[in-house]
C-alpha positions as CSV (number, residue, x, y, z in Angstrom):
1,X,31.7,135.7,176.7
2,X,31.6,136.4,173.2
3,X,28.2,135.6,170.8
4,X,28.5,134.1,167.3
5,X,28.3,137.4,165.8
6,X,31.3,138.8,167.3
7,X,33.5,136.0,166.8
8,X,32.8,136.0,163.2
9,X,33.5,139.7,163.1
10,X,37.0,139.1,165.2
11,X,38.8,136.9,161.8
12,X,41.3,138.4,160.1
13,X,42.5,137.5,157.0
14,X,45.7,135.4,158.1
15,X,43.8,133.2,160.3
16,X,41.4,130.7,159.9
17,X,38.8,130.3,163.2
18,X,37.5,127.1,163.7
19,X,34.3,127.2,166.6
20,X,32.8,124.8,168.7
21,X,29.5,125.6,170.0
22,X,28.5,123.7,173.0
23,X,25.7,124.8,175.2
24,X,26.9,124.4,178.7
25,X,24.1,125.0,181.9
26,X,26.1,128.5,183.9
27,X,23.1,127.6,186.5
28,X,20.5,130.2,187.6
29,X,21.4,134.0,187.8
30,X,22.0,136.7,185.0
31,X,24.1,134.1,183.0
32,X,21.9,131.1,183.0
33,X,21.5,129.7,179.3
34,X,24.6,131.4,178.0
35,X,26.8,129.8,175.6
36,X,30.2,128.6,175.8
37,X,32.3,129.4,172.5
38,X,36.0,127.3,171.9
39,X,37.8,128.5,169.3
40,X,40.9,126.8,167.5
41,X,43.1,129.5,165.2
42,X,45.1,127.9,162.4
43,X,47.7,130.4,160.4
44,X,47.4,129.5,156.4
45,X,51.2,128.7,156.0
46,X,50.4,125.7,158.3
47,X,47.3,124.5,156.1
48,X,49.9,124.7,153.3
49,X,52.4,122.4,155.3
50,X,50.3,119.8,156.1
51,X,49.0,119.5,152.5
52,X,52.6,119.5,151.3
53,X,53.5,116.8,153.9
54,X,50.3,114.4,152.9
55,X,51.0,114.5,148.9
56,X,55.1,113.6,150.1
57,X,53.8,110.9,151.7
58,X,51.1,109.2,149.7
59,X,53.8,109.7,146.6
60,X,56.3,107.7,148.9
61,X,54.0,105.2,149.5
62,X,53.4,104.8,145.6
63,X,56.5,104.6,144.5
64,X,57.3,102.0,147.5
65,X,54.3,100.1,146.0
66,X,55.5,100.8,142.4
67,X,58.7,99.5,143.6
68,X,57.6,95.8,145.3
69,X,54.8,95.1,143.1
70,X,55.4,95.6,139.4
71,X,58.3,94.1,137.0
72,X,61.7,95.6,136.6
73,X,61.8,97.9,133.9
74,X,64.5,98.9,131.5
75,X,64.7,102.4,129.8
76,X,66.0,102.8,126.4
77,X,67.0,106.3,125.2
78,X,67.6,107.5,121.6
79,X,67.6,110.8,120.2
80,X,64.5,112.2,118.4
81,X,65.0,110.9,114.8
82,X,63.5,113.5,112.5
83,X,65.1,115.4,109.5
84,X,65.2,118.5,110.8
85,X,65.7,121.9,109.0
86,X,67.1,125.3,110.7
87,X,64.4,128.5,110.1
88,X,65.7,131.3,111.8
89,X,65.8,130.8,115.6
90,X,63.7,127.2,115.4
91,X,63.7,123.7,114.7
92,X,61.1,122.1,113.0
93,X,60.6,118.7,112.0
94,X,58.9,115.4,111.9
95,X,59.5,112.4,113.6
96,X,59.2,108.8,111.5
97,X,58.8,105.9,113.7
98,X,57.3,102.7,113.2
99,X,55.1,104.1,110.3
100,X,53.7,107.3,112.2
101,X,54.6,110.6,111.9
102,X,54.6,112.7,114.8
103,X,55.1,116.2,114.8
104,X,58.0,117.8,116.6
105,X,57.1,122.0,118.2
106,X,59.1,124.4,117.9
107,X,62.1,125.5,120.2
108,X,62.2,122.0,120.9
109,X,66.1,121.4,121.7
110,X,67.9,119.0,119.0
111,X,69.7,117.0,121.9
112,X,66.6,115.9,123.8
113,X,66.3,112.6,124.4
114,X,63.3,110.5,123.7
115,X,62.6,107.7,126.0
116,X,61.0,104.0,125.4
117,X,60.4,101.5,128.3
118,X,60.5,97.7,128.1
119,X,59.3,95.7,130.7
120,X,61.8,92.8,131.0
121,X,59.8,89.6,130.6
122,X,60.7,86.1,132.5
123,X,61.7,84.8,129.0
124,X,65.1,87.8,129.3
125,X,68.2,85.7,129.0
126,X,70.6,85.7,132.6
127,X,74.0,86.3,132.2
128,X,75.3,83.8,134.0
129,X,78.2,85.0,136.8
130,X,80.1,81.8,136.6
131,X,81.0,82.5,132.7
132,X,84.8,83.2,133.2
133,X,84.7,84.7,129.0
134,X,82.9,88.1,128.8
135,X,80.5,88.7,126.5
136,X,80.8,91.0,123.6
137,X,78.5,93.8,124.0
138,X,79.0,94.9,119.8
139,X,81.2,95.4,116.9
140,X,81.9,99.4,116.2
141,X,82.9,100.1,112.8
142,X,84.6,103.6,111.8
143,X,84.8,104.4,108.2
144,X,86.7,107.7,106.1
145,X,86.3,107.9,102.9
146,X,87.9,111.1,100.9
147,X,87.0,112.0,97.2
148,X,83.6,111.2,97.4
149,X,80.7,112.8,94.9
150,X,79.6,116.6,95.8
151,X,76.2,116.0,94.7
152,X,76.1,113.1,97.0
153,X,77.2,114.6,99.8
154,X,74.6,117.5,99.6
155,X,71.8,115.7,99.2
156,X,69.6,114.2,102.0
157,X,67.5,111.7,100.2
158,X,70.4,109.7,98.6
159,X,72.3,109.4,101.9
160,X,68.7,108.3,103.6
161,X,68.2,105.8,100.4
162,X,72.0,104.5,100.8
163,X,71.7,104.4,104.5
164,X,69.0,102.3,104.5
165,X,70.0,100.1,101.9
166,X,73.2,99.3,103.3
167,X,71.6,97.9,106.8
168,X,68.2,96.6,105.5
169,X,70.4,94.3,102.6
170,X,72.0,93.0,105.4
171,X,68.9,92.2,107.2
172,X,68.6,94.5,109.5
173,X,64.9,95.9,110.4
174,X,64.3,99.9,110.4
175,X,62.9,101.8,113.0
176,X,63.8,105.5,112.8
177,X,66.0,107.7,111.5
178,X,66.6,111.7,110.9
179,X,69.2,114.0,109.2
180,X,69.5,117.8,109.8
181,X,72.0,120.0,107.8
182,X,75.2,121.3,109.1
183,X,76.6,124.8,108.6
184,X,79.6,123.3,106.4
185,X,76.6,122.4,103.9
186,X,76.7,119.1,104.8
187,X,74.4,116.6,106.6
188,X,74.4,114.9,109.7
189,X,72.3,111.7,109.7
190,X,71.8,109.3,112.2
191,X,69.9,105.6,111.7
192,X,68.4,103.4,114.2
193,X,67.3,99.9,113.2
194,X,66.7,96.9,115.6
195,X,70.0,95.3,116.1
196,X,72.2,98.3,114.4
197,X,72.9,102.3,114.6
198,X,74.7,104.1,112.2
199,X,76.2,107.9,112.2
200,X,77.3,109.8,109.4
201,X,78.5,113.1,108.4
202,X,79.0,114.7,105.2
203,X,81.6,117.6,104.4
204,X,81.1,118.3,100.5
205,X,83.3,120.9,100.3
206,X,86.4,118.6,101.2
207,X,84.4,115.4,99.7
208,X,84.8,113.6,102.9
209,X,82.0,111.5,104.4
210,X,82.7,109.6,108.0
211,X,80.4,106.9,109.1
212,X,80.6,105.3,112.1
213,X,78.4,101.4,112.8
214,X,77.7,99.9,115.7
215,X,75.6,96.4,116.2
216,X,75.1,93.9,118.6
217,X,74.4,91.5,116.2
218,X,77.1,88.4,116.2
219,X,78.4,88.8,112.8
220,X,81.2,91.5,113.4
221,X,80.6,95.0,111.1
222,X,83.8,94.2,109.6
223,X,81.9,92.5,107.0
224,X,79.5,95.9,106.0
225,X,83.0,97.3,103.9
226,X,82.4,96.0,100.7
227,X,78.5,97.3,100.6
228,X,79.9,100.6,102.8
229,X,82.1,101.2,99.0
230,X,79.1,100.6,96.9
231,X,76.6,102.5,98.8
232,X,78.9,105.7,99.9
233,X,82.2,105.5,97.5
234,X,80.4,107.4,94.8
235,X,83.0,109.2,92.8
236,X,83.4,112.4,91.2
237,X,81.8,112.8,87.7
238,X,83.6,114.7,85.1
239,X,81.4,117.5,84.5
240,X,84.0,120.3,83.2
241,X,86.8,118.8,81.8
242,X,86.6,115.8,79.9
243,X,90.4,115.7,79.9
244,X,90.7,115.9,83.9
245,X,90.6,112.4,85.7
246,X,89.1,112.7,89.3
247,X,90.6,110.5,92.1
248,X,88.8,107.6,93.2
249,X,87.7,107.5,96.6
250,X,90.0,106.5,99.3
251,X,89.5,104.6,102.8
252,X,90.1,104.4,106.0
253,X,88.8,102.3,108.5
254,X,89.1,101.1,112.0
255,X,87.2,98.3,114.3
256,X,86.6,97.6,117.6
257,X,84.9,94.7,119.6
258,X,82.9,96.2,122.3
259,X,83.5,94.0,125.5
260,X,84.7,93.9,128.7
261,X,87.9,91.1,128.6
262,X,87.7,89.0,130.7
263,X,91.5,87.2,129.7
264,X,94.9,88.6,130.0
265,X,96.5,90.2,127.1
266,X,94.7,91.5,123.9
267,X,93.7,90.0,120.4
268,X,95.9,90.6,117.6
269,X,93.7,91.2,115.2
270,X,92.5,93.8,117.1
271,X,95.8,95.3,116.9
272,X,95.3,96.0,113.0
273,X,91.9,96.5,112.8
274,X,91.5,99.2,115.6
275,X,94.6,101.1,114.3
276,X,94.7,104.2,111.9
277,X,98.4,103.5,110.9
278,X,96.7,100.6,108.9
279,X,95.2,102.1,105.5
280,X,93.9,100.2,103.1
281,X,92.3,97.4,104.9
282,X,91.1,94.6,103.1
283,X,89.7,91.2,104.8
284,X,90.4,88.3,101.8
285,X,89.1,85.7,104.1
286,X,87.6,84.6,107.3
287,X,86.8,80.9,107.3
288,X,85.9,78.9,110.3
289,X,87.9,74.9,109.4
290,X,87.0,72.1,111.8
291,X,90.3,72.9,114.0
292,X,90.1,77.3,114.7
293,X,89.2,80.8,113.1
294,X,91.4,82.0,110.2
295,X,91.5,85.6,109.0
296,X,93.4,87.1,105.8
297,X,94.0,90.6,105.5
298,X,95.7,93.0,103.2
299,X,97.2,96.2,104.4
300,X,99.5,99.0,104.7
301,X,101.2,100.0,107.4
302,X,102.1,103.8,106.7
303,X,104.5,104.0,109.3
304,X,106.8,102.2,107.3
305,X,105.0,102.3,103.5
306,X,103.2,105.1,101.8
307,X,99.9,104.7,100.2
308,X,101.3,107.3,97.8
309,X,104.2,104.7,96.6
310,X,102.0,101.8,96.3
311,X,99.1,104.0,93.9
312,X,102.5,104.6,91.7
313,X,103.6,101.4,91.7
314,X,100.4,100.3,90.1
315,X,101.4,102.8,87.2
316,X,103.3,102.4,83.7
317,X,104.9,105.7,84.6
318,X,108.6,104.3,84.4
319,X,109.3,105.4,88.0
320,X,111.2,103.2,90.2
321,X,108.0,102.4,92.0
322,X,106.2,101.1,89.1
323,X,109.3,99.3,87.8
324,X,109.7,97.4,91.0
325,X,106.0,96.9,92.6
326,X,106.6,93.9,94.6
327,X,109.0,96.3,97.0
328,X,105.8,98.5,97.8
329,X,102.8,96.3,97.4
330,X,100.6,95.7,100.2
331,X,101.0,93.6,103.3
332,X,99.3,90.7,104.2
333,X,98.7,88.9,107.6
334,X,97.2,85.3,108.8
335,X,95.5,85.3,112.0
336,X,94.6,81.8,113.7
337,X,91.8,82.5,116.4
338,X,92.3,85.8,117.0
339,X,96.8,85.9,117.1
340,X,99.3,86.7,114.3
341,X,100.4,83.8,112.4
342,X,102.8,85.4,109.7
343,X,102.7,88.5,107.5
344,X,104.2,89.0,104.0
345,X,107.0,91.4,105.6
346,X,108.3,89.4,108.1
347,X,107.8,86.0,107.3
348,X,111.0,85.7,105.0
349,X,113.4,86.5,108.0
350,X,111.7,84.4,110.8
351,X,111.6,81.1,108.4
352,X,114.9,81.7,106.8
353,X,116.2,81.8,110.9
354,X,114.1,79.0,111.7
355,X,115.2,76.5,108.8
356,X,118.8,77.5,107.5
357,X,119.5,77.2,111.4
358,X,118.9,73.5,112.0
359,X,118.9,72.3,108.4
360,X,123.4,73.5,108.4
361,X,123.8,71.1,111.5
362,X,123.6,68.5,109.7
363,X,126.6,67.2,107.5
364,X,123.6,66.1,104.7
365,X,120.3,66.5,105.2
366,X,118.1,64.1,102.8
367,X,114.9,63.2,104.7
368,X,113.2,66.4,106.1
369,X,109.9,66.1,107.9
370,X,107.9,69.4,108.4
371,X,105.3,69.4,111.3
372,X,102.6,72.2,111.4
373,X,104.3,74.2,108.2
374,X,100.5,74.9,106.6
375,X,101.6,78.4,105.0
376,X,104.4,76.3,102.7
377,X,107.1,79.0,103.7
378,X,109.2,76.4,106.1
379,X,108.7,74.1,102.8
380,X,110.0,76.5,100.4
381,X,113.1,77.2,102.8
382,X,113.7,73.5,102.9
383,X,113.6,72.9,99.4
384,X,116.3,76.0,98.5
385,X,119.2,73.1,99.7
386,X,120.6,70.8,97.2
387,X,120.7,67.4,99.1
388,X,117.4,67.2,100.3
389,X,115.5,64.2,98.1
390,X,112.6,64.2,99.9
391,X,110.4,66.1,102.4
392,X,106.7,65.5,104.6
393,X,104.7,68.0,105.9
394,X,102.6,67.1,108.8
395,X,99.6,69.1,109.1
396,X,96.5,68.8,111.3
397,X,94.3,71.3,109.8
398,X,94.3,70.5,105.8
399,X,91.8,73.2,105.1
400,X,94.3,75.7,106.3
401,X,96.8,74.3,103.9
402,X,94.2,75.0,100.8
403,X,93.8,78.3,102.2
404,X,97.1,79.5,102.1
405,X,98.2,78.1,98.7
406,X,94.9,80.3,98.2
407,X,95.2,83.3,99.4
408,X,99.3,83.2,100.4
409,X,100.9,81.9,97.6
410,X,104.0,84.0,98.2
411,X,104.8,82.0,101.1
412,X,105.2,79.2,98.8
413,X,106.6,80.8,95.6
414,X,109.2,78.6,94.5
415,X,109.5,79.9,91.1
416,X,113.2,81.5,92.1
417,X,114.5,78.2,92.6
418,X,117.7,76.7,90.4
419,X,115.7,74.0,88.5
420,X,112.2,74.7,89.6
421,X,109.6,73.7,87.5
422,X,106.4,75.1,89.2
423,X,105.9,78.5,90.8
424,X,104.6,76.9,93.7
425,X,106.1,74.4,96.1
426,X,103.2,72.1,96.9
């Protein structure tokens, strides 16, 4: 039998003793009224365990809990806006967001993300399974331009001021943004507003800027070009030499609907507008007339045209280019909901084969009825023989007609004709 004393005096420092002290009656004799000692011995690695094992399981059980009682949530990440500025081995910026300004420590890395949760109300819209057309998740919009301003280029608060005046003009609603330099001496800028993102990045040395858009709004970003050339095409002032003329800036662009297709095949206009081989994009038109979707574009393809040729066709140089500019002007194409109607290149042969065809079968054609000719070119083609006194064109869609004596009148140019009095054939 051991007494209190010596069992206190018998721990070591791995072990942890825990006694029970129970007076137990021995009976008479020398050890009558003696006590009883248990003793339990736990090691400390096994305390550890067992606290290890109860904080696993009651973070289980809140996450489980987490899991089945509250709402869904959806995480939305976006880099740390902020213009940042490089001092020796740190970063250090500020963050603007919603009108507060939080400070960004040192050694923070650029490419950490920053993340925003948004509990998805009842109100959310379901995306119903049963919808055989997918939606479109955006419209992505890349845009070069070449021969842009120096100055411009090199200086942060006019690409923040032309930025933001680009997507708030078009309604868009800002909500951070930050720009950090580059070791070309440029900028890289990045814009996040509440429907919209835009990415640029500025090379003044080569006077390049690149821009890329993306939205979810419905409007495509297609129609951001014109106020892309105000706000960025800035051109080169003539500083040094008043006799030296500075190119204007150039473009190029490409597009792309972001979207899983659902339907077989591809859209056409996709075709031109996602291609790099297309310079000089231009949309005339995009009207919406009771009967489909109509899109006008001017382009050149330089796999088959330079954009060199058609800038010296546009001169009084004397050069063959400029004394015949209607062989390297640019192309034009008609789209009705999406597919290739016609285009300025290749309309000629396929109407020429399509009316000379049927119109020398008969020994004299007099009467001629045109269904569906809205661009005027199978009317033009009709009217080139002598014996025809009178023709109708059948059209379901008269606001496509107005269009293209609008914004197509070569299709109907009939001013080459013997005896023509008009220069169009409507």
């Amino acid at each position: 039998m051991l007494n209190q004393n010596q069992v206190l005096q018998s721990l070591s420092g791995d072990n942890m003793v825990i006694d029970f002290n129970c007076k137990r009656d021995v009976g008479a004799g020398a050890g009558a009224g003696a006590i009883s000692i248990s003793r339990l011995r736990f090691q400390k690695w096994m305390i550890a365990t067992c606290l290890a094992i109860c904080n696993a399981v009651a973070f289980l059980l809140g996450w489980g809990a987490r899991i089945v009682l509250l709402p869904r949530n959806e995480v939305l990440t976006f880099e740390p806006p902020g213009p940042l500025q490089r001092l020796g081995p740190m970063f250090i910026g500020t963050s603007k967001i919603l009108n507060e300004t939080v400070n960004i420590p040192p050694y923070i890395s650029v490419t950490r993300h920053w993340s925003v949760i948004r509990s998805c109300s009842d109100e959310d819209e379901e995306v119903d399974e049963n919808d055989d057309e997918s939606p479109t998740i955006g419209s992505h919009l890349f845009v070069d331009i070449k021969n842009v301003n120096t100055n411009f280029l090199s200086s942060e608060k006019q690409l923040k001021n032309a930025m933001f005046s680009l997507l708030m003009e078009n309604e868009f609603e800002p909500l951070s943004y930050y720009c950090r330099s580059l070791d070309s001496a440029g900028f890289s800028c990045h814009g996040q507003f509440d429907a919209a993102r835009i990415n640029l990045y500025t090379y003044p040395h080569d006077g390049i800027i690149s821009l890329d858009i993306f939205s979810t709004d419905e409007d495509s970003t297609v129609t951001l070009l014109e106020d892309i050339k105000e706000e960025f095409a800035i051109s080169e002032e003539n500083t040094e030499d008043e006799n030296e003329d500075y190119p204007s800036p150039q473009f190029i662009w490409t597009h792309k609907l972001r979207k899983f297709d659902a339907t077989a095949g591809s859209v056409d206009t996709q075709d031109i507008l996602s291609q790099h081989s297309f310079e000089m994009k231009k949309q005339l038109a995009f009207v919406e007339t009771k009967y489909q979707n109509v899109h006008f574009y001017e382009a050149i393809n330089t796999r088959f045209r330079s954009v060199a040729s058609y800038e010296k066709s546009l001169s009084k140089d004397g050069s063959y280019e400029s004394l015949h500019p209607e062989l390297f002007r640019q192309d034009k194409i008609v789209f009705l909901d999406g597919d290739s109607q016609s285009s300025l290149y290749g309309e000629a042969v396929y109407h020429e084969g399509l009316v000379h065809a049927a119109m020398l079968t008969h020994p004299n054609p007099k009467r001629v009825a045109i269904i569906g000719g809205g661009e005027g070119a199978t009317l033009r083609e009709v009217l080139k023989h002598k014996t025809v006194q009178e023709v109708v064109m059948i059209d379901i869609d008269g606001e496509f007609v107005q269009l293209c004596r609008k914004y197509l009148p070569e299709w109907s140019d009939c001013s080459d004709l013997v005896g023509s009095t008009t220069p169009s054939c409507f």
